[in-house]
N, C-alpha and C positions, 0 to 999 in steps of 0.2 A: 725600296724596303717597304713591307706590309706593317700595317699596324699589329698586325700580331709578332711579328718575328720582330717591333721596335719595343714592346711590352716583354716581349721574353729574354731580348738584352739586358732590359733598365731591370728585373728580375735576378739576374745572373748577376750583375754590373752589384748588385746588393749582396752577395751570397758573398762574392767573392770580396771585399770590401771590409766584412767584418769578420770580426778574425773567428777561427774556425775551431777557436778554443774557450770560444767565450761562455761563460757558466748558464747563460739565460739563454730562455727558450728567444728565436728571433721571430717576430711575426712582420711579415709582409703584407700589405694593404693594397689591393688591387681592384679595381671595375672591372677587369676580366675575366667572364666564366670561360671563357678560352682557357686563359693560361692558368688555370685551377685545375680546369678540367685534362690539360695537355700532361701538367706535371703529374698532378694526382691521383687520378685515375686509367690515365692511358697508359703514362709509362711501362708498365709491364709487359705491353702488346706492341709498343714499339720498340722495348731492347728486346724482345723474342724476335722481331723482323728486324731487327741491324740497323736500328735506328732510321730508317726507308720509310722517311714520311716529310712530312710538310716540317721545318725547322728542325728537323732531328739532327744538326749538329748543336745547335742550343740546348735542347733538351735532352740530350748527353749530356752534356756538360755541366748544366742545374742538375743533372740526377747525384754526376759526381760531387759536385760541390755541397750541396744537401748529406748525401753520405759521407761527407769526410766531417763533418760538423760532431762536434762532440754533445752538443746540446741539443734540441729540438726546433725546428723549424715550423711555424703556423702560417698558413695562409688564410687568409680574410678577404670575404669579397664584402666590397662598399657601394 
């Protein structure tokens, strides 16, 4: 396991974990411009390729879990 693909678990592993109804916005704190940059900015260029990239079954999966959330999601780099 890469360090990037173990940061975009413990990511996920968060998403999914609090509940998906929750009224507040959740922010996420991370040292990765990796996984800021994989969720945030890439995503649209890897669900147009089928997800056919480096972790792109995690980052499916974060995309989903971020979309199903009723409230907002922030990511923070530290």
């Amino acid at each position: 396991q890469t360090e990037g693909r173990a940061l975009l678990t413990a990511i996920l592993y968060s998403l999914v974990q609090v509940s998906a109804k929750a009224a507040k916005a959740l922010e996420i704190f991370t040292t990765s411009k990796f996984a800021i940059r994989s969720i945030c900015y890439a995503a649209g260029k890897n669900h147009t390729r089928g997800w056919d990239c480096a972790n792109g079954d995690l980052l499916e999966a974060i995309g989903e879990a971020v979309r199903a959330r009723s409230s907002q999601v922030i990511f923070i780099h530290v």
